[in-house]
N, C-alpha and C positions, 0 to 999 in steps of 0.2 A: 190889510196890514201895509204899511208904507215900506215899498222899497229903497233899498242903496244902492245909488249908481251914482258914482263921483267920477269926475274930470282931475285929472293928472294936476290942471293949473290950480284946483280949491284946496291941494294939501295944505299949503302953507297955513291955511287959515283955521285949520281943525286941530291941526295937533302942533302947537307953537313949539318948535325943540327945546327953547331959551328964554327961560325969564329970570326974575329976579326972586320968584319964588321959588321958582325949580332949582336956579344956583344955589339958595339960601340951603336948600331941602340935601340939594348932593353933597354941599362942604360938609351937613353935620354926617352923612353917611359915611362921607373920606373919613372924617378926623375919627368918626366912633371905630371903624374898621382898623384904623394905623391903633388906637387906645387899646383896643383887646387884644393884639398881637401880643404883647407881652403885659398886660394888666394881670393885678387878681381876679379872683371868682367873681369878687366884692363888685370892682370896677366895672368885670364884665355885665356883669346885671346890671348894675345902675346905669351904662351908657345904653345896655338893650332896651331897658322898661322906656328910657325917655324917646328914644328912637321913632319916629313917623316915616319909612318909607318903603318900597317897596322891593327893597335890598336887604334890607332887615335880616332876613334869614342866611345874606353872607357874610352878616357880620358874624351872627352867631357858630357859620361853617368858621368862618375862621378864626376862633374859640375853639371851636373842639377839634379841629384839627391839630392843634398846638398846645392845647391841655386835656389830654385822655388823661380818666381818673375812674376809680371806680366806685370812688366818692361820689361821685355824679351819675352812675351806671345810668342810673332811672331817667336822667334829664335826656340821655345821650340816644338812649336807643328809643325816647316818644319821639327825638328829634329825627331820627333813621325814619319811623315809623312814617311820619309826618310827612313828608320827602321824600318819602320810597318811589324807585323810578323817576323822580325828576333830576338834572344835573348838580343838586347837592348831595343827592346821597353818595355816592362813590368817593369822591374824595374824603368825605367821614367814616365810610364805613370802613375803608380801608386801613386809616391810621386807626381805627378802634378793634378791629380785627387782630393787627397786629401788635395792638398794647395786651389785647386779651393774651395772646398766643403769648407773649413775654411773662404774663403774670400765671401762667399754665392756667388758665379759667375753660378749660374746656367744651363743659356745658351749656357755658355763657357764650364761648368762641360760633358751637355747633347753631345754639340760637340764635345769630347773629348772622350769619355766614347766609348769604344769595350764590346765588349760580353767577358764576364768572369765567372770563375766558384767562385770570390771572393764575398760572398752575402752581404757584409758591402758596398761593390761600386754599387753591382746591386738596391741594396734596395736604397741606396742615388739617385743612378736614373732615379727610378721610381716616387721617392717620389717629386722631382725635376717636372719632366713631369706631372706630377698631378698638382704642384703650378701655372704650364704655361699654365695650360688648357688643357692639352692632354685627349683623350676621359678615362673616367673612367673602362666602362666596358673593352676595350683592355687593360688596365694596370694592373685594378685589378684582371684579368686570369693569368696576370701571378706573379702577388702576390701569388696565392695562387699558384699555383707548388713550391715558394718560402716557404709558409710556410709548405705544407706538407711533410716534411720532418721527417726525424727518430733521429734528432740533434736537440740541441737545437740552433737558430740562433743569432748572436750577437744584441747585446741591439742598433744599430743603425736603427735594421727593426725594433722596437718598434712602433713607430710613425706610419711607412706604414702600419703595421701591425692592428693597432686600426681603422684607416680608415677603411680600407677593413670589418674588421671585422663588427663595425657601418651600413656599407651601406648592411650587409648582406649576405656575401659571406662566411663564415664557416661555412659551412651548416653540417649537420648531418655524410654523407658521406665522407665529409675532414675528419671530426674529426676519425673518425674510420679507415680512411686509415693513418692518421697520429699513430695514436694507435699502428696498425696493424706496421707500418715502425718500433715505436720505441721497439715496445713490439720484435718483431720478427730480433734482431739484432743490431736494434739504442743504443739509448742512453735511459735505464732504466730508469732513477731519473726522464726524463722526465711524466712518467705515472701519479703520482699520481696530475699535475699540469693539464693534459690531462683529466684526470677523471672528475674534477668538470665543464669540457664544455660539457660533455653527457647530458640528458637526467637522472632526480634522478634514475629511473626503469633500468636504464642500467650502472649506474657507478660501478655497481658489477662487470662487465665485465671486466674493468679497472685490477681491485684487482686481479680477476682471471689471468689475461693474465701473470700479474706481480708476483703472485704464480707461474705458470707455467714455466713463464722464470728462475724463479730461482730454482723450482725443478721438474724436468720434470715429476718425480714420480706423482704429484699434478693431471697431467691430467688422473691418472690409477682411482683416487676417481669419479667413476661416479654418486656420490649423489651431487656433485658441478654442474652440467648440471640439473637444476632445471626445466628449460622452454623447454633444447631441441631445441632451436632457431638455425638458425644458424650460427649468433655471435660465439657461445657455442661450436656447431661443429666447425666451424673454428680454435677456440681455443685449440678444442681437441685436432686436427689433427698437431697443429703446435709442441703441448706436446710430444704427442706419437711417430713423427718421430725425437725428442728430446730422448725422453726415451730409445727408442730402442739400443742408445749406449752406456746406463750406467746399464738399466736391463734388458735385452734381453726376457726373462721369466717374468716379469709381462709388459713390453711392450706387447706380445704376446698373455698374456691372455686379456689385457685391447683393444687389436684392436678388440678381437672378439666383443668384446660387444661394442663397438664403432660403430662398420660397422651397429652392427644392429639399434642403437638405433640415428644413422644421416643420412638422403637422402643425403648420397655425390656421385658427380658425379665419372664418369668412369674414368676422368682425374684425379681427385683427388687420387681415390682408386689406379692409378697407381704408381701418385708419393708415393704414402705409402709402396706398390709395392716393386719399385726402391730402398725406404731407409733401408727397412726391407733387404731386397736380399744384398745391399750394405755390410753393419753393419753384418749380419751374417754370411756370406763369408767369409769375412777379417778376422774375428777370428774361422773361421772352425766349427761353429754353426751347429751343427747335420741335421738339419731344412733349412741349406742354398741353398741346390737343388731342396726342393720343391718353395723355394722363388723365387730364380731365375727364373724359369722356370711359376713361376706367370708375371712377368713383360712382358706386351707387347712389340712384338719387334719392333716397331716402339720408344721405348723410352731402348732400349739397346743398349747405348753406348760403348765407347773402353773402359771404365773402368768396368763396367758390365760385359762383356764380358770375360776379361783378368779372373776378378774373376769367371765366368761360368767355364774356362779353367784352372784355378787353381783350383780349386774345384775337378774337373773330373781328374788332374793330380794328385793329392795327393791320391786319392782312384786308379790311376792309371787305370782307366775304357776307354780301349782304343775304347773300343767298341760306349761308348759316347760319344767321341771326334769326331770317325770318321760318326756319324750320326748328330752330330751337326753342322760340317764343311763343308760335304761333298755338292758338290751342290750349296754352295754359293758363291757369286761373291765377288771381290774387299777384297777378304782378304788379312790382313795385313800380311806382311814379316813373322812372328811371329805364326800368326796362319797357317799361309802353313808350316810353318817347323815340328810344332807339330800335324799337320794331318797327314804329313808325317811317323813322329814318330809311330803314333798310328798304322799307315798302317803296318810298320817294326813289330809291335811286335803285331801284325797279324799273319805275316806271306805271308802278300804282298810283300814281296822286292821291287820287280818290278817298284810297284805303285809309292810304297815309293819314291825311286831311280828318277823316274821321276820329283818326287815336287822336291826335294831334289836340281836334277841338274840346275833347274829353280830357285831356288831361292841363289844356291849359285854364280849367274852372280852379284849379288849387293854386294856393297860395307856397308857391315850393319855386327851387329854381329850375325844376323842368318845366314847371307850368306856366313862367312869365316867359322863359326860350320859347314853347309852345306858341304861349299867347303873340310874340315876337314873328314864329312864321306863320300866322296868318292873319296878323294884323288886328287881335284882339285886343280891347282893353283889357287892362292887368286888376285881377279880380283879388281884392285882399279879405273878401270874404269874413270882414268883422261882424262878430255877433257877440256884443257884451253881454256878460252872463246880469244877473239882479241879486241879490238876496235880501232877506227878510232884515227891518232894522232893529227887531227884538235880539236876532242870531250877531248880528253888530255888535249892538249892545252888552250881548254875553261874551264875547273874544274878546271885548275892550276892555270886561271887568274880570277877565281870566288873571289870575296871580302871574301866569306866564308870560301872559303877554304884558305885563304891567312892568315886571323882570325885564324884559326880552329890550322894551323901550326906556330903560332908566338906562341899560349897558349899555344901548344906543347912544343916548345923548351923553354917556360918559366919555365916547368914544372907544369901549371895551368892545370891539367890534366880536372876538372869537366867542366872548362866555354871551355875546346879546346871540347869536348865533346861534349857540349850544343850546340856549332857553328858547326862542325861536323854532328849531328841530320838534323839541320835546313839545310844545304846544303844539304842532300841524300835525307829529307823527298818531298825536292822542286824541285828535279832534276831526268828526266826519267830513265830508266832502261840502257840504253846506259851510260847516263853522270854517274849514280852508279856503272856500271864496269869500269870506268875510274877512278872514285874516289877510287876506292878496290884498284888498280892498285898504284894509288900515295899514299892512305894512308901503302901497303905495302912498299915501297920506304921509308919511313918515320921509317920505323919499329911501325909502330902504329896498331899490327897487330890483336886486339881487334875489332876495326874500321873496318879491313879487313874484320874479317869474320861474323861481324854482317851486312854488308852493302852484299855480297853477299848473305845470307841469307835473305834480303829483295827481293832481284830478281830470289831467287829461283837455283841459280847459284851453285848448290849441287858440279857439277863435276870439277870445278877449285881446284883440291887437292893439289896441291903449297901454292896456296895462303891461304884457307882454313884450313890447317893442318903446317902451315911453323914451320923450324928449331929455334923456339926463343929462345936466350940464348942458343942453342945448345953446346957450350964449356961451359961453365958454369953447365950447365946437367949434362953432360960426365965426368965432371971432379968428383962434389959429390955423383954420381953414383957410379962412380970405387970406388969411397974412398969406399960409403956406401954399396956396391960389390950386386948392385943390376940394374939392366936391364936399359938402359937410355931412353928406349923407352916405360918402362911404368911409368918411372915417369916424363916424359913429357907428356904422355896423360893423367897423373893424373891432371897436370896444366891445359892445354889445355880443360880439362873438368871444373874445379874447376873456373878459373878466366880467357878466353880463352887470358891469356897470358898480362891479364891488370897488369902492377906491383903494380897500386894503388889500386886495387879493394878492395872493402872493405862489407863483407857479412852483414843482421841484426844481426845474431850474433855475430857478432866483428870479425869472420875471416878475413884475409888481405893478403894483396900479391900475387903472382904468385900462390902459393898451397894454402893458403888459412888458414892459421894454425891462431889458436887460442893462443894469448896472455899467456895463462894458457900451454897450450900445447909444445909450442914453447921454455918456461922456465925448462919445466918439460924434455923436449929432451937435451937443451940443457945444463942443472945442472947449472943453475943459469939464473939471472935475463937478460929480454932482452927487450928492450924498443921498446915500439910500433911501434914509429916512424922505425926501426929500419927492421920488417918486410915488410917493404915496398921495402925497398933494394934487388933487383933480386939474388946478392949471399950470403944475408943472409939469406932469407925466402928458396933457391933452396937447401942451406947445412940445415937447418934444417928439411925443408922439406923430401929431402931425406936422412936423417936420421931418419924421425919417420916412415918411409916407413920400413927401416929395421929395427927398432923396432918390428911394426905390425906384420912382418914376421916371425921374431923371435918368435914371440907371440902365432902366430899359426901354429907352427911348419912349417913354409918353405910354405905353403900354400899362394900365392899368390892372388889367388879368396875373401878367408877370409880377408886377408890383405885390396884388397880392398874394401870390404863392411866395416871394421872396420874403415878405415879411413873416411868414407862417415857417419856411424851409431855409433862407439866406438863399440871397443872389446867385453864389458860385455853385448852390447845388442846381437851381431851376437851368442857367447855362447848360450845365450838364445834360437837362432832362429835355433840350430843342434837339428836333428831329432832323436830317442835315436836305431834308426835303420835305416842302413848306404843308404842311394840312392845317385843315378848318381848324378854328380854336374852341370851339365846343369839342371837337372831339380829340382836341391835346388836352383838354380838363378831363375831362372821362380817363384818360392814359397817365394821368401824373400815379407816377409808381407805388409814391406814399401816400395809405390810406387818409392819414391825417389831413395831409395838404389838400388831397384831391376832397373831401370832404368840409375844408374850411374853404377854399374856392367856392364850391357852391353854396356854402351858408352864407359867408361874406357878402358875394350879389343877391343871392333872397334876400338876405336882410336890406341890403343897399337900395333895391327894389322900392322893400317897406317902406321907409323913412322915406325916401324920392316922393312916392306917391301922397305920403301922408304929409308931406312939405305941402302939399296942393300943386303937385309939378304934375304939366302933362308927360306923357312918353314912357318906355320900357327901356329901362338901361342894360337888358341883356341883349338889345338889338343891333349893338354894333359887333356883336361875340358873331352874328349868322356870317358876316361877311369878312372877318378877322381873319389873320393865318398866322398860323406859326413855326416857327424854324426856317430854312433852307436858306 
């Protein structure tokens, strides 16, 4: 069978985005789509039957979304059928749900109805199934996972809700795990409505809980623990590992007298453990070694840990690293680099040298630091995967992907997305390296490397890492006389190369810049819309790069943690006495930053190498220093 193995530069040639047939083909899909918004039945079918493309079926969602009839019953629900599980069914099935539910069609509603996380439709058909006889006790179990919840539920489970309640199903225990949900992270206001269903002798509880939530300090007063029940513990324990991140010092004294004064279990005392060890770590807590060092290791995780070894690294105790490490299995890239370390400034070379060589065969940024001290070449270890051009051929003729690439070139980037998902998430790991394969052809190369990433398909570095915008890069690079290869892997990290991405924070585009940021680079106003555009976000972008740089005197490493944190925090995080700057990345406090630092340079790496550049650009980091 002939395989598929394409080159990044042959997209252009396989799947044209733009012609003049394909325009001809999208205008009649606009204009049919704007016609059945408000046509007749009449209109609608006559522009559906003439219709050739492979949108078709939105036009016809957006028909029955805006005329549910039950004139049409039979059209509506082969069309649900038809579509079931892909991104048209829900937005149909909902508005026809809801017209059922209007028209009291109950039977029709229950046959219609899928499993959804919507509780205004779930609760309608339960409450439905209850009118037609359906057994009580099966319905109202799971009424009640409906209402214990830490939200308050819409006013259409009212109804279901007084049933259940009547026949005696809020029992004491809902009510307190309901409590427990909203006190502990839900929705507060709901408390004091929760309160008057207790028990008189326990609505104090209520009050407590909702003290606590709001000042964690509340749980240090141990004259509130009147009974000593353990409600009360519970309560405590939820305060104080609350506490511990705003007063570390009377959280500490308030656990002693806690532990003694509640039988909590072993599990419990660990998670207190875990939170305390956490929260005093992260901020260098005098007190954080002997915490850590409390947690069972059966509940020390990679984040745990990281801070076990930042801890040990800042007092620079090599002695503790290498008695902590030594010996144990399955450790990460990360910790074999810095056992290494420790061995080195031992006085093991040797040992060192050994981890050192091993772990700089991977393509990670411990492994080019690695390969950096001992003068290896930087091993990017590509092995592009093949597939079969029969499996091509079938993802190419999938409806979905046919979908997936018409929103594309419409530029509907979220619904080509949504279609995109639903083809990888229903398609085996074969037919998703064929999908990488054509969504890189497409340049949709977002698509690419989060659909690899599903199959674990690390070593495909082509597709993976590709040249996006490449001249575009290069070009506001030179201008802004800074590296094109690390302000590609600033994108490549930031939005992996989506132009439309858009952060919660309002960052947007390729880099990712902020609205505020973007004007302030570019001395004057620049519309949102506007960052969305590949070389107006790439020239600003790499312009606030050379800013950064500027900023911290040519320092590149700072540059990128400031672009990731803001300048005025990484100031903050220099030490006022100068250490290696590998080992001020390993110490940057926030997970994020410290985490995008080293993706930043792995990727920087990448690109570097794959330009055809000789050299390791994490080799000026061995002899770098920072702060003092």
């Amino acid at each position: 069978m002939k395989k598929y193995l394409l080159s990044i530069a042959a997209a252009a040639f396989i799947f044209p985005l733009h012609s003049a047939e394909a325009s001809s083909d999208n205008d009649a899909f606009l204009n049919a789509e704007k016609k059945v918004r408000y046509g007749s039945y009449q209109d609608f079918k006559r522009v559906v039957n003439k219709l050739n493309h492979p949108l078709k079926p939105y036009v016809e969602k957006t028909y029955w979304q805006r005329h549910p009839s039950l004139k049409y019953q039979a059209e509506i629900e082969d069309y649900l059928n038809i579509y079931q599980h892909t991104p048209l069914e829900w937005p149909v099935r909902k508005v026809w749900l809801e017209y059922l539910k209007k028209k009291n069609k109950k039977a029709a509603y229950i046959r219609n109805y899928r499993k959804t996380s919507n509780p205004e439709l779930t609760c309608t058909y339960l409450d439905f199934q209850l009118d037609l006889g359906a057994p009580e006790k099966a319905i109202f179990n799971q009424v009640t996972d409906l209402w214990a919840v830490g939200k308050s539920q819409p006013k259409e489970c009212d109804s279901l809700f007084s049933k259940w309640r009547k026949k005696g199903y809020m029992k004491e225990d809902v009510i307190w795990q309901r409590i427990t949900l909203a006190a502990e992270g839900g929705t507060q206001s709901l408390l004091p409505y929760l309160k008057t269903l207790l028990p008189k002798n326990e609505r104090y509880l209520a009050d407590l809980y909702l003290k606590v939530r709001q000042d964690p300090s509340a749980s240090a007063g141990l004259y509130r623990y009147k009974n000593r029940s353990v409600k009360e513990g519970q309560i405590a324990l939820y305060g104080i590992k609350r506490l511990v991140w705003r007063d570390k010092e009377l959280a500490l004294k308030a656990w002693e007298k806690l532990d003694k004064m509640f039988n909590y279990s072993e599990y419990s005392k660990a998670d207190v453990y875990y939170t305390f060890a956490l929260s005093l770590a992260s901020s260098g807590h005098k007190q954080a070694r002997f915490w850590l060092n409390k947690v069972p290791k059966d509940r020390q995780d990679d984040k745990l840990i990281q801070w076990q070894l930042g801890n040990m690294l800042k007092t620079q105790d090599w002695e503790g690293i290498a008695a902590f490490f030594t010996g144990k299995e399955n450790l990460s890239l990360g910790q074999q680099y810095w056992l290494a370390y420790s061995y080195a400034k031992r006085g093991e070379q040797q040992e060192a040298d050994k981890i050192w060589a091993k772990v700089a065969t991977n393509r990670d940024y411990y492994g080019f630091l690695a390969a950096a001290r001992l003068g290896l070449p930087v091993n990017l270890n590509n092995q592009p995967l093949t597939v079969e051009q029969a499996v091509v051929n079938k993802v190419s003729n999938a409806p979905g992907f046919k979908r997936a690439k018409a929103f594309y070139n419409l530029e509907r980037f979220t619904s080509a997305r949504r279609e995109w998902n639903y083809l990888t998430d229903t398609s085996n790991d074969e037919e998703k390296l064929a999908a990488s394969q054509l969504s890189t052809d497409l340049g949709w190369h977002d698509s690419t490397i989060f659909t690899l990433a599903k199959i674990k398909a690390w070593d495909n570095v082509e597709q993976r890492f590709p040249f996006a915008f490449q001249d575009v890069f290069e070009r506001y690079s030179k201008r802004s006389k800074i590296d094109p290869a690390w302000s590609i892997a600033i994108a490549r990290r930031e939005s992996s190369f989506a132009p439309d991405a858009r952060s919660h924070a309002n960052a947007r585009g390729l880099m990712q810049l902020l609205p505020s940021t973007a004007e302030y680079v570019n001395k004057g106003s620049v519309s949102g819309s506007r960052l969305y555009k590949p070389k107006t976000n790439i020239r600003l972008g790499t312009s606030y790069l050379q800013y950064l740089k500027k900023k911290n005197h040519g320092n590149e490493v700072l540059a990128t943690a400031s672009y990731n944190a803001g300048y005025h925090r990484i100031k903050r995080w220099l030490p006022d006495e100068a250490i290696p700057a590998e080992l001020w990345v390993e110490l940057i406090p926030y997970r994020e930053t410290r985490d995008y630092v080293k993706n930043v340079f792995a990727y920087r790496q990448v690109y570097h190498t794959r330009m055809g550049r000789e050299g390791n650009v994490l080799a000026p980091l061995l002899e770098m220093k920072m702060g003092g």
